[in-house]
KOLTORDREN-307268 format. One line per 5 residues: number of its first residue (from 0); their letters; for each residue x, y, z of N, C-alpha, C, O. Coordinates in steps of 0.02 Angstrom, whole numbers, plus 50000, padded with zeros to 5 digits. Layout:
NUM = a = X Y Z X Y Z X Y Z X Y Z  ...
//
This chain:
0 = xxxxx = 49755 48751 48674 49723 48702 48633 49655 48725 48608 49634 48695 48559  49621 48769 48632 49564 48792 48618 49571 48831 48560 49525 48825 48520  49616 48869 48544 49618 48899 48471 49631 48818 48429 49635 48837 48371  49637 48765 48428 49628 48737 48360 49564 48714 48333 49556 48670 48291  49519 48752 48363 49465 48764 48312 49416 48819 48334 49413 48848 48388
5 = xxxxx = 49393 48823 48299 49342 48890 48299 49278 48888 48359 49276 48933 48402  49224 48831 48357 49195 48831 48422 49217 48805 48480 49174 48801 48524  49304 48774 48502 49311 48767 48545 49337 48841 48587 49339 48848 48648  49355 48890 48537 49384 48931 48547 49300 48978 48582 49294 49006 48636  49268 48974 48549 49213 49012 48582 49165 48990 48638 49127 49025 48672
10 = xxxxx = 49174 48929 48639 49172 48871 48707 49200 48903 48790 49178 48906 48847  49262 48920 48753 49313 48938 48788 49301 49012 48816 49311 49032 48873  49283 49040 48773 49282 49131 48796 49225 49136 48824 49223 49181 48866  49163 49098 48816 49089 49080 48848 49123 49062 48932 49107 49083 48988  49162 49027 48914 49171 49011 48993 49224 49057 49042 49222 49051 49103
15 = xxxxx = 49269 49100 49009 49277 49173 49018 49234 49221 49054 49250 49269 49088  49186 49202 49043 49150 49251 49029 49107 49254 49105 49074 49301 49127  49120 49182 49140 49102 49153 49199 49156 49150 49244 49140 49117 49294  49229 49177 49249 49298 49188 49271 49261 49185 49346 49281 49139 49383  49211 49226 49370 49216 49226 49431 49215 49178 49471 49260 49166 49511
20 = xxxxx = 49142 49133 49464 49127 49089 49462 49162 49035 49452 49179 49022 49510  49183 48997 49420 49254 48959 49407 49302 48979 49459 49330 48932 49488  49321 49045 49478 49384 49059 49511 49352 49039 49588 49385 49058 49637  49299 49009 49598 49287 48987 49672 49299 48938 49652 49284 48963 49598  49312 48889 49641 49324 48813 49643 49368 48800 49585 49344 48759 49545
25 = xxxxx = 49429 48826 49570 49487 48841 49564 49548 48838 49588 49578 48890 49605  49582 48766 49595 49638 48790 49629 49689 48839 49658 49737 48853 49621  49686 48863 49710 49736 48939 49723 49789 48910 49668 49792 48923 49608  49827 48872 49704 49885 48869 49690 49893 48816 49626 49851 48771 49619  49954 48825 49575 49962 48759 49535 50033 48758 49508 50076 48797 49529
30 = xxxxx = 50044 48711 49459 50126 48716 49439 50145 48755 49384 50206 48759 49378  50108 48790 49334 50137 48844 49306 50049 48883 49268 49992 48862 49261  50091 48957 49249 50024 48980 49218 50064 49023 49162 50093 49076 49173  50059 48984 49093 50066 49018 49027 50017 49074 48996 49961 49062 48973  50048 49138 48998 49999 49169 48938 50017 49169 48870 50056 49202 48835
35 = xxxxx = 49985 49131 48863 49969 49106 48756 49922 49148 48743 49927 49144 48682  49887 49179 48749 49858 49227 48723 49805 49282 48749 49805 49275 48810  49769 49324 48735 49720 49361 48764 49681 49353 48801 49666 49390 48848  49652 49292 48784 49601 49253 48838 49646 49234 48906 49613 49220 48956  49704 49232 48910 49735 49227 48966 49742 49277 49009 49775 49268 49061
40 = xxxxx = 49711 49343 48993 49707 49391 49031 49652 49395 49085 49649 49437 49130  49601 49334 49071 49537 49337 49080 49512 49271 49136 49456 49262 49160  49584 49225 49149 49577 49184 49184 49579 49186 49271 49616 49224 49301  49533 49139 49303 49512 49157 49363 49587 49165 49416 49576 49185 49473  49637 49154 49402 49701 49170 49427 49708 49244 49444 49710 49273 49498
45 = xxxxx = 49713 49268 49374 49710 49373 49371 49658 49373 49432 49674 49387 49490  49601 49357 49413 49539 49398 49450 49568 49390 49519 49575 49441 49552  49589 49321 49550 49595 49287 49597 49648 49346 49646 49634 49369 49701  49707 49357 49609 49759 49395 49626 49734 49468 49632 49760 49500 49678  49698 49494 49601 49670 49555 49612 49632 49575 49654 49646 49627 49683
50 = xxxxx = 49571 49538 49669 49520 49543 49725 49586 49533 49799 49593 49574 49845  49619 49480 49792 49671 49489 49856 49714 49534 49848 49770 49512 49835  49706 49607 49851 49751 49630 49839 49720 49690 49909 49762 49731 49927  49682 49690 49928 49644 49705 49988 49669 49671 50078 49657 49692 50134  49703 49617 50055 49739 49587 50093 49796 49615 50121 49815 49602 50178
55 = xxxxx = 49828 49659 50077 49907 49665 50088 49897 49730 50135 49845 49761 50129  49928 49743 50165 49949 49808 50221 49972 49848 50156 49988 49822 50102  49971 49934 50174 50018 49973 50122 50000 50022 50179 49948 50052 50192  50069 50021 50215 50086 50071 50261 50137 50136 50222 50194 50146 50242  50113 50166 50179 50165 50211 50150 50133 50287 50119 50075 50294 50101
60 = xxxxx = 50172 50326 50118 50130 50394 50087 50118 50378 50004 50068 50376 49969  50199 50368 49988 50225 50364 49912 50239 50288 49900 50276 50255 49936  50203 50262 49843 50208 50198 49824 50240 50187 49753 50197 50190 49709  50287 50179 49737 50320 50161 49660 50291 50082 49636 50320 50033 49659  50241 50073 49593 50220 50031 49576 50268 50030 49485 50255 50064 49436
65 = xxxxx = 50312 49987 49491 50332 49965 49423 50358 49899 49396 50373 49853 49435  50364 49893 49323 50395 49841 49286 50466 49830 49291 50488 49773 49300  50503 49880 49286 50571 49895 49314 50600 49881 49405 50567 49857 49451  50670 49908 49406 50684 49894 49483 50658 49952 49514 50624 49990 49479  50670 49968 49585 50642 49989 49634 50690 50047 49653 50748 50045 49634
70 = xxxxx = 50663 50104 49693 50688 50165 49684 50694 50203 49761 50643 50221 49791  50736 50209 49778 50730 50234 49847 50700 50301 49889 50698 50322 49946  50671 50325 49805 50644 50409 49819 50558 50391 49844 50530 50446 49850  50520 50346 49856 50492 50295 49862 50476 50290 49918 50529 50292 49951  50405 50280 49975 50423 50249 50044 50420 50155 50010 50455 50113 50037
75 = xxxxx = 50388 50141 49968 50391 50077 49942 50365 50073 49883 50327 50111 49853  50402 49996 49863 50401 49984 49793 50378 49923 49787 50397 49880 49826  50335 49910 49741 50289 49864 49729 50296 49832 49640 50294 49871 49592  50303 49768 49633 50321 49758 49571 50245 49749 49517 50191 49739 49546  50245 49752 49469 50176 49769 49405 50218 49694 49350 50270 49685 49319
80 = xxxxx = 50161 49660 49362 50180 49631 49296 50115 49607 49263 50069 49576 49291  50117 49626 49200 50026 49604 49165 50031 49539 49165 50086 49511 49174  49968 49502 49153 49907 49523 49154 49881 49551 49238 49832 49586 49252  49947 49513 49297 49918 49518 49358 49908 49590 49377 49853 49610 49398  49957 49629 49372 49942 49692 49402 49996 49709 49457 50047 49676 49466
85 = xxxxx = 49983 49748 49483 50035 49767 49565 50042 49697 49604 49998 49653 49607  50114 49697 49638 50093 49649 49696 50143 49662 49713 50182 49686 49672  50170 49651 49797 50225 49645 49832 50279 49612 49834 50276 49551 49844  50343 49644 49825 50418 49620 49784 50425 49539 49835 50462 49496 49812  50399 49528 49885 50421 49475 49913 50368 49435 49898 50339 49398 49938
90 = xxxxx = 50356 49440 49849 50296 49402 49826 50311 49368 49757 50273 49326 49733  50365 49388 49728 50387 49371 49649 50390 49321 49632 50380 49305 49573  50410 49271 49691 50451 49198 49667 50396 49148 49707 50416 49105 49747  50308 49160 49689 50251 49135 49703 50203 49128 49652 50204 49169 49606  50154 49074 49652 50121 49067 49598 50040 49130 49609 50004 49137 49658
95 = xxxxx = 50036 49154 49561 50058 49157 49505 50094 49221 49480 50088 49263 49436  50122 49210 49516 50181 49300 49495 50240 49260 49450 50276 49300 49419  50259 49188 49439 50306 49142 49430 50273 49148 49354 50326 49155 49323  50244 49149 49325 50194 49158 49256 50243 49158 49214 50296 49184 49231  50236 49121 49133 50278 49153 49090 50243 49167 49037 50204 49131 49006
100 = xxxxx = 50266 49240 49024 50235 49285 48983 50278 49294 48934 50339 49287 48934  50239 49312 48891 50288 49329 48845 50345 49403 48846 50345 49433 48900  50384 49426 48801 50421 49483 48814 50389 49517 48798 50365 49551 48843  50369 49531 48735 50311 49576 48718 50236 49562 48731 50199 49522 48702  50226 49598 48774 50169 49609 48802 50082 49645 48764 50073 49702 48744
105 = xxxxx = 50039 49596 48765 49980 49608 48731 49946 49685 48777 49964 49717 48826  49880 49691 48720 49840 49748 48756 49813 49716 48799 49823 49744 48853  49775 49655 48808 49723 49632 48852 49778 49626 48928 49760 49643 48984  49827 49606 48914 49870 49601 48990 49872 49652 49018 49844 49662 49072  49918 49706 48976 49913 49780 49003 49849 49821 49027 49854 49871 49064
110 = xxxxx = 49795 49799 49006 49740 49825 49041 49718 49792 49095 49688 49823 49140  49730 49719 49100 49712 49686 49152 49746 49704 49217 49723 49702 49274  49818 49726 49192 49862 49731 49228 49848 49796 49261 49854 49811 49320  49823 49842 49198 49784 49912 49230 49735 49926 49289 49739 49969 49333  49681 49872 49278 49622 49865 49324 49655 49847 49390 49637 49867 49445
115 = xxxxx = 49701 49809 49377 49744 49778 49473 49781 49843 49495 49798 49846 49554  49797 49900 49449 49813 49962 49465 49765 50006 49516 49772 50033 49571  49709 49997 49463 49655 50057 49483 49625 49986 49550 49581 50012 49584  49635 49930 49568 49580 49896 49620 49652 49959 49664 49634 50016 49678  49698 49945 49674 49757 49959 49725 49740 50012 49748 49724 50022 49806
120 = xxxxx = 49742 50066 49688 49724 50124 49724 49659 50143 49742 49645 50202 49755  49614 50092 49745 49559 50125 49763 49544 50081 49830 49498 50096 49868  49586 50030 49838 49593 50022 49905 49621 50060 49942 49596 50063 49998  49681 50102 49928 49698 50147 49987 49710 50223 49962 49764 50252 49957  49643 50248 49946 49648 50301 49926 49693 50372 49932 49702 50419 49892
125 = xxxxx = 49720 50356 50012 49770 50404 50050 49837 50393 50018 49880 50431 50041  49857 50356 49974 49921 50341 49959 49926 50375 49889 49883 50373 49845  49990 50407 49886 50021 50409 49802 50048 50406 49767 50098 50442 49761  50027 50350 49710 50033 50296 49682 50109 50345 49590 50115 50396 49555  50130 50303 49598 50193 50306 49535 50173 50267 49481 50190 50216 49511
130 = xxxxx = 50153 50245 49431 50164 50188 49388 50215 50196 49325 50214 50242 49285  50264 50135 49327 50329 50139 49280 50302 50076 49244 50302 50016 49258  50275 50117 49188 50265 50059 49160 50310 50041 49079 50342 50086 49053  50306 49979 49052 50354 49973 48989 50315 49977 48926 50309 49930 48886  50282 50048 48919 50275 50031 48848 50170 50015 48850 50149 49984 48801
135 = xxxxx = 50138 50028 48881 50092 50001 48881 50041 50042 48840 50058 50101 48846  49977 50036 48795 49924 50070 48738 49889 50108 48789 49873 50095 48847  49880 50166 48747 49832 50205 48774 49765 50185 48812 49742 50215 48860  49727 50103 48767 49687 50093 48823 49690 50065 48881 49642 50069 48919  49740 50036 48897 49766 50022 48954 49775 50070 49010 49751 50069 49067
140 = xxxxx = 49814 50111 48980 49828 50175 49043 49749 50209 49049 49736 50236 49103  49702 50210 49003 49663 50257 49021 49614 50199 49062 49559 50217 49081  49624 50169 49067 49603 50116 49152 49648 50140 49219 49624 50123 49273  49699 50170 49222 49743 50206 49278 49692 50249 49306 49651 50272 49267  49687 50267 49371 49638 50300 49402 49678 50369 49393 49738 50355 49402
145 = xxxxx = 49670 50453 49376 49698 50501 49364 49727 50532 49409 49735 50593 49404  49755 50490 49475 49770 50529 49519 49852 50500 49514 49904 50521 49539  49842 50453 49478 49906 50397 49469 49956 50437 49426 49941 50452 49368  50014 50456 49456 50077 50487 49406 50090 50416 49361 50093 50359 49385  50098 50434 49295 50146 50391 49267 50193 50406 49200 50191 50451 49158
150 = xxxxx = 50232 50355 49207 50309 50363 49198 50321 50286 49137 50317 50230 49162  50329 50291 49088 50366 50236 49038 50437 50250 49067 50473 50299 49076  50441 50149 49082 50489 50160 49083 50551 50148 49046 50602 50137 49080  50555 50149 48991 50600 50198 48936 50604 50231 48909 50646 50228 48864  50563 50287 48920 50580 50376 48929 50637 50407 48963 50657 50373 49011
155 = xx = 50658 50442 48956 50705 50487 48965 50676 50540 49025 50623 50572 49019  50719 50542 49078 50674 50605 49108 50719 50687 49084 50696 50741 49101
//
């Protein structure tokens, strides 16, 4: 609703702009989270899901982080979906991994989705990291930390 007009819309990105802040007194949890647009990359949910991402155990050498299914060459596989980023496959059918996004996927998601890349691996620096991703812009990936193999995944190997 904020795009139907011009200063609500900049109302709106002003208060963006405060995500952190907001994301403390923010409901964790709620009943759905639409991305309608760019600015939805930017809401205290992403941030929320990312900073916890320090939480999760990652007991593994080799980690397959992708958009696609899961691969057994792999000690584990971890699912990527923008704007959130990495998160754990038993984690899919939780808010806000439950999100509906669109099919085609913006730049601002894919980078957001990038940064929950690079928090992951720079939480466990000993691990090495795969990313299969679908299709995502050059500035996105060049948010991937360079130690990160990656793989589109609809390439051909």
């Amino acid at each position: 609703r904020a795009r139907g007009h011009p200063t609500m819309l900049d109302g709106y990105r002003v208060l963006l702009d405060h995500a952190g802040q907001l994301e403390r007194t923010d409901p964790v949890s709620k009943d759905a989270f639409f991305y309608t647009s760019t600015e939805s990359a930017r809401r205290p949910e992403v941030l929320r899901h990312q900073r916890r991402l320090g939480r999760f155990d990652l007991d593994a050498d080799e980690v397959l982080l992708t958009e696609g299914g899961s691969s057994d060459r792999y000690d584990e596989t971890w699912g990527v979906l923008p704007p959130f980023g990495p998160y754990p496959r038993a984690l899919a059918d939780t808010y806000p991994l439950t999100a509906e996004v669109p099919g085609r996927t913006d730049r601002a998601a894919c980078e957001a989705a990038a940064d929950g890349v690079a928090r992951l691996v720079e939480l466990h620096p000993d691990v090495s990291f795969t990313l299969v991703h679908d299709d995502w812009p050059e500035t996105a990936l060049s948010r991937v930390p360079d130690g990160v193999r990656l793989r589109d995944l609809h390439a051909r190997e």
